[in-house]
C-alpha positions as CSV (number, residue, x, y, z in Angstrom):
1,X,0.0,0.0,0.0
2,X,2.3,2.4,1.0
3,X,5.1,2.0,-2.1
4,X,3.9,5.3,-3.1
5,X,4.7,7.2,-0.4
6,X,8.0,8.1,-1.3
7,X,7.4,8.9,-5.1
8,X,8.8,11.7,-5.0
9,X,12.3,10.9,-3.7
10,X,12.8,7.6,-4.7
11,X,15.9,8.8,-6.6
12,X,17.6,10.2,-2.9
13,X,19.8,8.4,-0.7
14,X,18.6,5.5,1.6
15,X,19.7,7.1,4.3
16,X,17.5,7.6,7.6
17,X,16.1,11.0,7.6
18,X,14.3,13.1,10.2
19,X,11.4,15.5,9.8
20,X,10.2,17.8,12.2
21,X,6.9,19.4,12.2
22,X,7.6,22.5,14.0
23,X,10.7,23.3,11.8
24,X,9.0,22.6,8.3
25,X,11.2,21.7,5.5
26,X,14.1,24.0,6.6
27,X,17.0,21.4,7.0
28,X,19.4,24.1,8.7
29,X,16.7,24.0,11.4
30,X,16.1,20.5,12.0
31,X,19.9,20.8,13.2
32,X,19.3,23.3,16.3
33,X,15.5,22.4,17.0
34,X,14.4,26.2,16.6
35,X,13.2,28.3,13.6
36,X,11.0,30.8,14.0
37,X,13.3,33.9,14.4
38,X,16.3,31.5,12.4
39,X,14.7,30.9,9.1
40,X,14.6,33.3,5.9
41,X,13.8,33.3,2.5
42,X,11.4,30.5,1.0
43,X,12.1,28.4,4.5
44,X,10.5,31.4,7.0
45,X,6.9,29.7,4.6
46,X,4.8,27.7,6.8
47,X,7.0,29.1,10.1
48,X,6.8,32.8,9.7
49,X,6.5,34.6,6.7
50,X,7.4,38.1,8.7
51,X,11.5,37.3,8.7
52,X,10.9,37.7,4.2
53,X,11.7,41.3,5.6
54,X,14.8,40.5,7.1
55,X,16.5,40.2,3.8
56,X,19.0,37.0,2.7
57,X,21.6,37.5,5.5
58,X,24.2,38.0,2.9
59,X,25.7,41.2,1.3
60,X,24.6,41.9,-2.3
61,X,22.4,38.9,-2.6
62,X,19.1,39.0,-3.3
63,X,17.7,35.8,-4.7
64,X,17.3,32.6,-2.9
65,X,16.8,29.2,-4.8
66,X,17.1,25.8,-3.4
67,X,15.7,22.3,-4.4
68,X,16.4,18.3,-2.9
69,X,16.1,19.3,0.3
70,X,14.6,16.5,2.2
71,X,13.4,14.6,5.6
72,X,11.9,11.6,6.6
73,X,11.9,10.6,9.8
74,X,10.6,8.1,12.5
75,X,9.7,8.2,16.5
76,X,8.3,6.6,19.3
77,X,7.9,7.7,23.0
78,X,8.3,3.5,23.8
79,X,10.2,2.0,21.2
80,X,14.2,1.9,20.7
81,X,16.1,3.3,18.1
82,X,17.0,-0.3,17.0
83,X,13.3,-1.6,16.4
84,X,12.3,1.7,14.8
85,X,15.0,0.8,12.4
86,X,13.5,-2.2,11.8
87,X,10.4,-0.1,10.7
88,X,12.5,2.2,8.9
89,X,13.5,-0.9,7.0
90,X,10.4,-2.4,6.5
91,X,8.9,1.0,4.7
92,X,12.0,1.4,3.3
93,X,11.6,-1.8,0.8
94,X,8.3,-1.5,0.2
95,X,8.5,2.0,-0.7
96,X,11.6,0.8,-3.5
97,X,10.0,-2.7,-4.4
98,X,12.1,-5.1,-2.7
99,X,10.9,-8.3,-1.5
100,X,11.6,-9.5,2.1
101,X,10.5,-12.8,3.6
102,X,7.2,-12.8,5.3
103,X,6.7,-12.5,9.0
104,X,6.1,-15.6,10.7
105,X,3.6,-16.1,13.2
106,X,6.1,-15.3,16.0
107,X,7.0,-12.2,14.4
108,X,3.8,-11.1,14.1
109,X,2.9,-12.0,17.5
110,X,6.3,-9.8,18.8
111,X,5.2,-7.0,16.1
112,X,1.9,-6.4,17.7
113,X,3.4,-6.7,21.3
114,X,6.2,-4.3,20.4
115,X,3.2,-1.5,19.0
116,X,0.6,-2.0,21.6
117,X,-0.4,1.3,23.1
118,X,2.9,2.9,21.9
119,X,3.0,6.3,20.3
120,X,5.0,6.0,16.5
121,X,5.1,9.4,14.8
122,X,6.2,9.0,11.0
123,X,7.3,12.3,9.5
124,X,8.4,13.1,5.6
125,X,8.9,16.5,3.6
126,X,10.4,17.6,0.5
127,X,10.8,20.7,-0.8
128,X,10.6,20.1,-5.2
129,X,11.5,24.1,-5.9
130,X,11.7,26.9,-3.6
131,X,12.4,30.8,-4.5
132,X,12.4,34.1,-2.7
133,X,13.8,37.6,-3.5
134,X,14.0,40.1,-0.9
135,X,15.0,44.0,-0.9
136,X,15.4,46.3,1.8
137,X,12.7,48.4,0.0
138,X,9.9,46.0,-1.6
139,X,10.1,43.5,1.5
140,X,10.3,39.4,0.6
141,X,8.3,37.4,-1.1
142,X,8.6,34.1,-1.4
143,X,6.9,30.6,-3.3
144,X,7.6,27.4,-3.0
145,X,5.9,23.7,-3.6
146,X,6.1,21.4,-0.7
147,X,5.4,17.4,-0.3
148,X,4.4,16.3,3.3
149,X,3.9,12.8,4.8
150,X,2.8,12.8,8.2
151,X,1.1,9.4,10.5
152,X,0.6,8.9,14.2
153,X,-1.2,5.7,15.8
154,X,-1.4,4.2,18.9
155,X,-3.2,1.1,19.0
156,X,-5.2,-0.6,21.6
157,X,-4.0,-4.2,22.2
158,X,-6.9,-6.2,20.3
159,X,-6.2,-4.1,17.2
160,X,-2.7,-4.1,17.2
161,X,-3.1,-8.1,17.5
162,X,-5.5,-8.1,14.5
163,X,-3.3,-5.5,12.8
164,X,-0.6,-8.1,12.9
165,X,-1.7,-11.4,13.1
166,X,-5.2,-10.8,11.2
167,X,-7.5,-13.6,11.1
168,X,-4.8,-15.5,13.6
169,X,-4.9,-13.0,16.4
170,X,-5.4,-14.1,20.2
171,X,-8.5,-12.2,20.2
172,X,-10.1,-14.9,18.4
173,X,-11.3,-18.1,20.4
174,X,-11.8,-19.8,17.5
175,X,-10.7,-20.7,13.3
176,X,-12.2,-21.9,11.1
177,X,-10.1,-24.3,8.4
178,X,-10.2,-25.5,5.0
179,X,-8.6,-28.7,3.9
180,X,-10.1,-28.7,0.3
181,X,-13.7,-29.7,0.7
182,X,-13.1,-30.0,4.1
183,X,-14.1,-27.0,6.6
184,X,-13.8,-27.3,10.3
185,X,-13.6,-24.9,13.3
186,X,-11.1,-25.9,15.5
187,X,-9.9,-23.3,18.9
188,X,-7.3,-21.0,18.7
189,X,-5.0,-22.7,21.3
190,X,-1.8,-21.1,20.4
191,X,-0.5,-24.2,19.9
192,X,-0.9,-25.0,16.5
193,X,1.2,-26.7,13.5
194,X,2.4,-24.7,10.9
195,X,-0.2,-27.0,8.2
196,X,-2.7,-25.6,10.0
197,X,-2.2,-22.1,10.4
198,X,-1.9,-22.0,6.9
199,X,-5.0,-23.4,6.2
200,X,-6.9,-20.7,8.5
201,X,-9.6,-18.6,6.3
202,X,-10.9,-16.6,9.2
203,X,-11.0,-16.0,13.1
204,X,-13.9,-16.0,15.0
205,X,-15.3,-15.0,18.4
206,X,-18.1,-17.6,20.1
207,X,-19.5,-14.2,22.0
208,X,-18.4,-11.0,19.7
209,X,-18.0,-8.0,21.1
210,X,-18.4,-4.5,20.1
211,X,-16.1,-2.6,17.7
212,X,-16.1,0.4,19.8
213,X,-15.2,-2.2,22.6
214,X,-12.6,-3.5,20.4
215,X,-10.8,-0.4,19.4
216,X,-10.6,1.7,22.2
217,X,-7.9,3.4,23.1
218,X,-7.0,3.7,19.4
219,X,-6.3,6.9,17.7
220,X,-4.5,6.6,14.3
221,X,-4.0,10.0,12.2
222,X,-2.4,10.3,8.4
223,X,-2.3,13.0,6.1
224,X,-0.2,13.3,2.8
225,X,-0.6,17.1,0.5
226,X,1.3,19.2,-1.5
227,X,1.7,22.3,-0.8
228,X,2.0,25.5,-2.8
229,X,3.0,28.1,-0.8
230,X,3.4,31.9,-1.3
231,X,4.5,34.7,1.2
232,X,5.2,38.1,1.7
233,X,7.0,40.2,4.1
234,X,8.4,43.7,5.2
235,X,9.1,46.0,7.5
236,X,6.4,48.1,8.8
237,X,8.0,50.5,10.3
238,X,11.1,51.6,12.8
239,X,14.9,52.1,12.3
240,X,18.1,50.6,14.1
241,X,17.0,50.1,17.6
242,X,13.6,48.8,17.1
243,X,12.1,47.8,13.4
244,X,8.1,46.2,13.5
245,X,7.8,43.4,10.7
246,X,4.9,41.6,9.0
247,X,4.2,38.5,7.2
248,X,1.5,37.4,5.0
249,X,1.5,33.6,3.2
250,X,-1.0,31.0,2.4
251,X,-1.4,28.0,0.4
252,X,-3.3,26.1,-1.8
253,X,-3.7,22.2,-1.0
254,X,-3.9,18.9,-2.6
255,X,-4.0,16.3,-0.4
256,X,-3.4,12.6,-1.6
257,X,-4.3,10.7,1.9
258,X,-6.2,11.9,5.0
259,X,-7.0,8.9,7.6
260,X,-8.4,10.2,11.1
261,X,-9.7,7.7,13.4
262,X,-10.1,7.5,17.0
263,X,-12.0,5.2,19.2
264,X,-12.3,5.9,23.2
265,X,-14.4,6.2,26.2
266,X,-16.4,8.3,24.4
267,X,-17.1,6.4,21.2
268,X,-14.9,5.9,17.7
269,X,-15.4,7.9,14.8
270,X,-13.5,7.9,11.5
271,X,-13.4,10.3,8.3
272,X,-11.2,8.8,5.5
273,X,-10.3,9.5,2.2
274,X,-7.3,7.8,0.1
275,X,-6.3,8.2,-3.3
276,X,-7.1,5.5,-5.8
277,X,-2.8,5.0,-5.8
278,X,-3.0,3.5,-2.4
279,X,-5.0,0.2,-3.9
280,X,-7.1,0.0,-1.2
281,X,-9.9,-2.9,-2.0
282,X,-13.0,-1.2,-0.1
283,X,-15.2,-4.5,-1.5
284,X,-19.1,-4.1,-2.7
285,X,-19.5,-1.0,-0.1
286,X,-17.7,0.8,-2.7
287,X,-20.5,0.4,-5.2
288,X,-23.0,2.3,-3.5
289,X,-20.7,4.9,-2.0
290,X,-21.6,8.7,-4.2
291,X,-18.0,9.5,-3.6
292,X,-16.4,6.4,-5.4
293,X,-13.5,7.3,-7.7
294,X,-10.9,4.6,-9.1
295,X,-9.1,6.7,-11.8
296,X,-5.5,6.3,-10.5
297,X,-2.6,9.2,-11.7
298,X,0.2,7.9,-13.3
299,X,3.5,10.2,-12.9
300,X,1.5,11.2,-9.4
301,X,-0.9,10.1,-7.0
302,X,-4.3,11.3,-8.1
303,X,-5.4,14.2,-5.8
304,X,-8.9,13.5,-3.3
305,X,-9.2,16.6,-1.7
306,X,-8.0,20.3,-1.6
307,X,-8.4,23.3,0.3
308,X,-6.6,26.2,1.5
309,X,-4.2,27.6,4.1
310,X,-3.2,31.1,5.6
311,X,-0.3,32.4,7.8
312,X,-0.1,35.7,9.5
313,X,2.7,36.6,11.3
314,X,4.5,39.9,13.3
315,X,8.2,40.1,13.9
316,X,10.5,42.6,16.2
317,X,14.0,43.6,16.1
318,X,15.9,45.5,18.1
319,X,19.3,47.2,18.6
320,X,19.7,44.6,15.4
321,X,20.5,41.9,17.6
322,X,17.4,40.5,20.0
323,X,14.5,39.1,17.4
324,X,10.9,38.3,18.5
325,X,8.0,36.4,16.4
326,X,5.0,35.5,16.8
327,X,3.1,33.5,14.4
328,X,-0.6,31.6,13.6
329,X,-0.2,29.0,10.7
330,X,-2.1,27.4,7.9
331,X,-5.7,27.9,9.8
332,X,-8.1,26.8,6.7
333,X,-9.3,23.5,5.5
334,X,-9.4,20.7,3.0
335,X,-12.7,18.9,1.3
336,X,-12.6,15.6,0.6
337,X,-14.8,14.2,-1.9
338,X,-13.6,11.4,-3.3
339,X,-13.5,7.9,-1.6
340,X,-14.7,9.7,1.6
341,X,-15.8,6.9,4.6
342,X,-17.3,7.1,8.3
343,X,-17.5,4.2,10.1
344,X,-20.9,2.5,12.2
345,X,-20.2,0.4,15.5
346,X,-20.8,-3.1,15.0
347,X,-20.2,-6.3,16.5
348,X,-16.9,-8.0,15.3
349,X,-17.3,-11.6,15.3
350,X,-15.6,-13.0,12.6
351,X,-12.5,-11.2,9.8
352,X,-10.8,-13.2,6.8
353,X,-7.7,-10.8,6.4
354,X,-4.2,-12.0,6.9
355,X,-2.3,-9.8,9.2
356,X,0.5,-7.4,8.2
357,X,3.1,-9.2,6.2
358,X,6.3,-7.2,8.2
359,X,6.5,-4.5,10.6
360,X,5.6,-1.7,8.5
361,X,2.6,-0.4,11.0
362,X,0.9,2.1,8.4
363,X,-0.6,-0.7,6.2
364,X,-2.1,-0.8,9.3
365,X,-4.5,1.5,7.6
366,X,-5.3,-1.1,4.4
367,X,-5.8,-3.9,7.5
368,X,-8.9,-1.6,9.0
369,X,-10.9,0.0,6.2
370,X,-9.9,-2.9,3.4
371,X,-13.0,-5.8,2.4
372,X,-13.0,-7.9,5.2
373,X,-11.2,-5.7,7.4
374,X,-11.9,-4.4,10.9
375,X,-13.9,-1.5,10.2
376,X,-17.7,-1.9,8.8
377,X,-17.7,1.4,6.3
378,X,-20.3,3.8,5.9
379,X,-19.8,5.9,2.0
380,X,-20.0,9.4,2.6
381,X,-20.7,12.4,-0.2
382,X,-17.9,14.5,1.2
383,X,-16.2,16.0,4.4
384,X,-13.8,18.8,5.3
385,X,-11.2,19.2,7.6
386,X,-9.5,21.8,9.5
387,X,-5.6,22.0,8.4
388,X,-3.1,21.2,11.5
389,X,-3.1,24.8,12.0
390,X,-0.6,26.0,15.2
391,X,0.7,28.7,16.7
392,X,4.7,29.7,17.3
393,X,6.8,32.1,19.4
394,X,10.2,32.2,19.2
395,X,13.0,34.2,20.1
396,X,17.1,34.6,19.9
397,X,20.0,36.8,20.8
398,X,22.8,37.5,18.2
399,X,25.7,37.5,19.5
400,X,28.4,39.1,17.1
401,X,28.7,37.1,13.6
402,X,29.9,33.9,15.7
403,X,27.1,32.8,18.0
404,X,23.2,33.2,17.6
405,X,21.0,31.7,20.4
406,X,17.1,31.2,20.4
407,X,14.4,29.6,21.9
408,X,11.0,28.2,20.4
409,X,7.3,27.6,21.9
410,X,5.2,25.8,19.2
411,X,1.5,24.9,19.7
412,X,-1.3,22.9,18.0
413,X,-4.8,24.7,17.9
414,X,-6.4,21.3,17.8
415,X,-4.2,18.2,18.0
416,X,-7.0,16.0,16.9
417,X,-6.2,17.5,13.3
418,X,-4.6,14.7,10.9
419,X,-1.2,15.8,10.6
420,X,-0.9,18.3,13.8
421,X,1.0,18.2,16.2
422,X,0.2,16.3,19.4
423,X,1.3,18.1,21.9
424,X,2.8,21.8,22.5
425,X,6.8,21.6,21.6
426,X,9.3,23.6,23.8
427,X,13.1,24.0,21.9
428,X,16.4,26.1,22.1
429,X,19.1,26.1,20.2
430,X,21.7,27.9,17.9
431,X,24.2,28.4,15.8
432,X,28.2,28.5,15.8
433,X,30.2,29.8,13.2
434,X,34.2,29.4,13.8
435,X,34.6,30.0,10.2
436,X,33.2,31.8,7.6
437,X,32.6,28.8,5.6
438,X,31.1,26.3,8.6
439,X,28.1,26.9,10.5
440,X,27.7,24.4,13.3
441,X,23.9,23.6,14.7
442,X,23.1,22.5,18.1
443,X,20.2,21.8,20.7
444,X,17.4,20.9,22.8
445,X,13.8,20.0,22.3
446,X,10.9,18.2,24.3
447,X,7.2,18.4,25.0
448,X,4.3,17.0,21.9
449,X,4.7,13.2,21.9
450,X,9.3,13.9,22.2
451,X,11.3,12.8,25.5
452,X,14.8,14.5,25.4
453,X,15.9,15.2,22.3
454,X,19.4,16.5,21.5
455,X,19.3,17.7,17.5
456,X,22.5,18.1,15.9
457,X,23.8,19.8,12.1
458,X,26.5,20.6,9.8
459,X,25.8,23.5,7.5
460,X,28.8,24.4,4.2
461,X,28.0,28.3,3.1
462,X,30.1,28.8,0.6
463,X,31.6,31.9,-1.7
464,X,30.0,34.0,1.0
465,X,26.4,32.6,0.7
466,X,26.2,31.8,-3.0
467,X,26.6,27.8,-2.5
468,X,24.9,26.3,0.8
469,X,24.5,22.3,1.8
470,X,24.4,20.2,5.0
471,X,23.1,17.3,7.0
472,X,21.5,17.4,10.4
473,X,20.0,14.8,12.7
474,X,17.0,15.6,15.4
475,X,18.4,13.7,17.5
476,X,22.1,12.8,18.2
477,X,21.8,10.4,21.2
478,X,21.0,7.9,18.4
479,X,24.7,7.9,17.3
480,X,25.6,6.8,21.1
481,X,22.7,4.5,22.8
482,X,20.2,1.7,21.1
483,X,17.6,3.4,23.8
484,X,17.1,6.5,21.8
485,X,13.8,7.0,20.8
486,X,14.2,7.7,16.7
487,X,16.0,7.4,13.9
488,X,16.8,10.4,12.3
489,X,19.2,13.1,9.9
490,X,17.9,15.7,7.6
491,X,19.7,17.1,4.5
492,X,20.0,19.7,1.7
493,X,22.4,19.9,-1.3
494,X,21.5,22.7,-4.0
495,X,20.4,26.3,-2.5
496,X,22.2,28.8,-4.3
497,X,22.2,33.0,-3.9
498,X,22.9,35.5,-6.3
């Protein structure tokens, strides 16, 4: 399901990437944990389109250009850095095609021990083109066209088991086998020979119980769009000791996947809506569903929803060294009318579908809403969605051309947005620059779904700004202990300045 998730960057390295939602697709950032009053040109889109006023940074250049900058990126508030490489692994080959040995029962049993009630956050972004001219006089403005991949789940322990081990999960008491003509029900012991397990056709319950009974504590949210942004900024008004800035920018969306469900105390509910391009076999449901499309794209995924976003954004500085921001972010929507789903509470008695063949825990999706699955679908004309709108402050001290220190406070205004944040983010951070050439990146960040994390970079600014390229990791503690808790660099190899 998910070999289309990385389309667009097939042709990168296989290296593990990171990508942080509150520092957008700005590489540079990733490496020090804060952005808001760090960023410029096409990055400050998203973050805060005020700092187009600040100008490039560097003398006599105007223009800002960049392309191939990229992050993907993996983390858990329960799982070690070494099983989240497994993950990475997992989605890795099925993103490029490679075949890997099924999971054996064992696996699978380990799998959905390993991802019961854990928190995994799957991040990706990549910047296709990105431009921005600024001038002292006109202000900034800024476009560029964005990709973004973002999932979180946390599963309760009958679906993670289902998820896995499908028709063969513990939470059946029963399954029901076929040896040709030849069907019997026999109980689901545990203990059973390989023969048999493979001649299992579904799992049953003797006293079913409810799916809202089944799934609670669940909360799974995915979005995939593309975003093309556009900015402006300037200063409004003020001289050398204290200059007032202002930011415009908004977006227009396409998204290709939007998956929200959530099941707790209070009931589940799902909206869902996935491209064609994911292959998802909905069954007869999808015959009488209004909002039914199959036409799949071929160089891209075929678009199911789009909408809008808008930024606003004020910015301080003064005696041309302190910098204040504040910012509100992408606060619109998307509308979904294509393959759009809710989902009724049933009973859950009996499913046919195998369980996930590795670890890769977002075909988790395919596993709940496919024909046979866990989910009984209701076909819906349409629905919209806020964005994963947030709000930022941030701050940072200059100190001389050397040393720059900031902080960051980043916000969700509803974390039960698909794609948002979870949680409010706290970071600081800077920069170091013992040579012209080398900008070094280091810090701190916590809060949202994040323990301790200490992000690390390496940034090359060459011909005094003109060339720029670097790698960056959220989180160097990977590089020294298996108990980190992700996997992660970030990277970007053509921005140019003239």
């Amino acid at each position: 399901m998910q070999k289309l998730i990385f389309l667009s960057i097939l042709f990168l390295s296989t290296s593990l990437i990171s990508f942080s939602q509150t520092q957008g697709v700005a590489y540079t950032a990733v490496g020090k944990g804060v952005a808001t009053t760090f960023v410029t040109d096409y990055h400050s889109l998203g973050i805060n389109s005020s700092a187009l006023g600040w100008g490039t940074g560097f003398k006599d250049k105007n223009w800002t250009i960049g392309m191939t900058e990229f992050n993907l990126g993996i983390y858990s508030d329960s799982l070690n850095s070494e099983k989240l490489g497994s993950l990475y692994k997992a989605i890795r080959n099925e993103a490029f095609g490679k075949s890997q040995p099924a999971a054996t029962w064992q696996q699978q049993s380990q799998n959905a021990g390993d991802y019961l009630r854990t928190g995994v956050s799957i991040d990706a972004s990549y910047n296709w083109f990105g431009v921005s001219y600024q001038n002292e006089k006109l202000g900034g403005i800024a476009f560029n066209i964005q990709e973004n991949y973002s999932w979180y789940s946390k599963l309760s322990a009958d679906v993670s088991g289902i998820a896995f081990q499908g028709k063969l999960a513990d939470y059946f008491d029963q399954l029901t086998v076929v040896f040709g003509t030849d069907t019997t029900i026999i109980p689901n012991s545990g203990n059973i020979s390989d023969d048999t397990l493979a001649a299992v056709v579904s799992g049953r319950l003797s006293v079913p119980f409810s799916l809202s009974d089944v799934t609670n504590g669940s909360d799974i949210k995915f979005s995939w769009n593309r975003y093309y942004n556009i900015g402006y900024g300037r200063k409004l008004f003020g001289d050398s000791t204290f200059a007032l800035y202002g930011g415009i920018a908004g977006r227009y969306i396409q998204s290709t996947a939007m998956f929200n469900f959530v099941s707790d105390d209070n009931g589940l509910s799902l909206s869902s809506s996935l491209s064609p391009n994911l292959d998802i076999n909905y069954g007869t449901i999808a015959n009488t569903n209004s909002s039914t499309f199959i036409k799949k794209g071929k160089a891209i995924p075929t678009a199911i929803g789009n909408g809008y976003g808008v930024d606003l954004s004020v910015s301080a500085i003064l005696f041309k060294r302190v910098k204040l921001a504040l910012a509100v972010n992408n606060i619109g929507s998307v509308t979904y009318k294509r393959n759009v789903y809710s989902v009724r509470d049933t009973i859950i008695g009996e499913i046919s579908v195998d369980g996930l063949e590795n670890s890769n825990i977002t075909n988790t999706v395919e596993a709940l809403v496919q024909d046979g699955g866990i989910l009984n679908l209701v076909g819906e004309e349409k629905v919209t969605i806020a964005n994963n709108a947030n709000i930022r402050f941030g701050g940072s001290i200059d100190f001389g051309k050397k040393l720059s220190v900031g902080v960051d406070f980043v916000a969700p205004f509803d974390r039960d947005n698909p794609g948002g944040i979870q949680n409010a983010v706290y970071s600081v951070g800077g920069d170091f620059r013992p040579l012209k050439w080398l900008q070094l990146s280091a810090g701190y960040f916590g809060g949202g779904i994040y323990k301790h994390n200490v992000p690390v970079g390496i940034n090359f600014i060459l011909k005094g700004g003109t060339y720029e390229f670097g790698i960056s990791s959220r989180d160097a503690l990977v590089f020294f202990t298996k108990n980190s808790n992700s996997v992660s660099t970030a990277f970007g190899v053509m921005r140019v300045r003239f």
